[in-house]
C-alpha positions in Angstrom: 22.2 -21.9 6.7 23.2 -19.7 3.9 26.7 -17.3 3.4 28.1 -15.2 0.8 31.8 -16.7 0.4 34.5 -16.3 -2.4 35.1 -19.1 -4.8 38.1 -20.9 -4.0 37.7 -22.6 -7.4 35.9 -22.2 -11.0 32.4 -23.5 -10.4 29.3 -23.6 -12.0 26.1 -21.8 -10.1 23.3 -24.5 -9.4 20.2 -22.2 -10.9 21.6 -20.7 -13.9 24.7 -22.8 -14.8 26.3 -19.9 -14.9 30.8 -20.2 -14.5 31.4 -18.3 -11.3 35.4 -17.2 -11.6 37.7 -18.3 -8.4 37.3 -15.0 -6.1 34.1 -13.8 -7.2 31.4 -13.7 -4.7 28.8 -17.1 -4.8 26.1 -17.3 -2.4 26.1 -20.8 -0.2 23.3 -22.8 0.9 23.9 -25.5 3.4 21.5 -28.2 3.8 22.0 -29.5 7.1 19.9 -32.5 7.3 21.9 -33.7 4.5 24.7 -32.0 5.6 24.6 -34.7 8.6 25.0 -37.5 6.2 27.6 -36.2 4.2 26.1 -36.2 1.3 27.4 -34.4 -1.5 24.4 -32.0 -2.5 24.8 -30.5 1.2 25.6 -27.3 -0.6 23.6 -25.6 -3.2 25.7 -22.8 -4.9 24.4 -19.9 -6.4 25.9 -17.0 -8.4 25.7 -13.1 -7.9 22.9 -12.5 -10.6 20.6 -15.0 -9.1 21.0 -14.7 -5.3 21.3 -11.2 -5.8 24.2 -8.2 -4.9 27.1 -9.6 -2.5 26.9 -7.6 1.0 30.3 -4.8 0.4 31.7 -6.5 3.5 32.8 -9.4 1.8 36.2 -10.3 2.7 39.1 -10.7 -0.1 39.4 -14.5 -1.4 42.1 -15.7 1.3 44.9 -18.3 -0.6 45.1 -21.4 1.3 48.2 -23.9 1.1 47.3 -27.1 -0.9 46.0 -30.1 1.0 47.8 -32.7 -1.1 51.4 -33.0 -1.3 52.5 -34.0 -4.0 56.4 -34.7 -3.6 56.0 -38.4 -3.1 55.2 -38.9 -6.8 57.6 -36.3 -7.5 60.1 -38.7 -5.9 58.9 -42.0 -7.4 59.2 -40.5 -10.9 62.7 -39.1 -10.1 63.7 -42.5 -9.1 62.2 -44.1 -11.9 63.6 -41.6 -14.6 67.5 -43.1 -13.7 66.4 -46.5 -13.4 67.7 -48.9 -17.0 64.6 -50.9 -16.6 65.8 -52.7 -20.1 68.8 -53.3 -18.8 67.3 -54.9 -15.3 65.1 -57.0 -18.0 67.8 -58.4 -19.6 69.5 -59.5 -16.4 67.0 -61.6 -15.1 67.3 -64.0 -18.0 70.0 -65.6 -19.9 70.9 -64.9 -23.4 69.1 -66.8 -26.2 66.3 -67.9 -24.0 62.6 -67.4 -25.4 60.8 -67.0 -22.1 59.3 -63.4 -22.0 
């Protein structure tokens, strides 16, 4: 099966090695006997100059909201930025002792 789509991302086109820029048109070839398999060459990208003109129709790149949150590791470094883990340390054993 084969598309014209926007990049979502910077990518490189799979003939020419050319950069295609996020938003610029690519043409899309889906493999789908490997595409069954999940492998990851399923789709074979290729850019404007060697696929040829994009069709006019092409719809604007649409933004999409990002898959990954990323507010637990936010939190975790929050957290760790108040804890005194020099003073915890030197709780845990007694003064003048060699143990490390």
């Amino acid at each position: 099966m084969t598309t014209w789509e926007r990049a979502q991302a910077m990518c490189l086109c799979g003939n020419c090695a050319n950069w295609i820029a996020r938003g610029d048109p690519m043409f899309v070839i889906t493999l789908p006997a490997i595409a069954a398999g999940k492998s990851i060459r399923a789709r074979k990208i290729r850019c404007t100059a060697c696929a040829g003109e994009a069709p006019p129709d092409l719809p604007a790149l649409v933004e999409r909201a990002a898959a990954v949150s990323l507010s637990k590791p936010t939190r975790l470094r929050e957290l760790a930025a108040g804890f005194d883990w020099k003073a915890a340390r030197a709780g845990e054993r007694e003064p003048g002792s060699d143990d490390v």
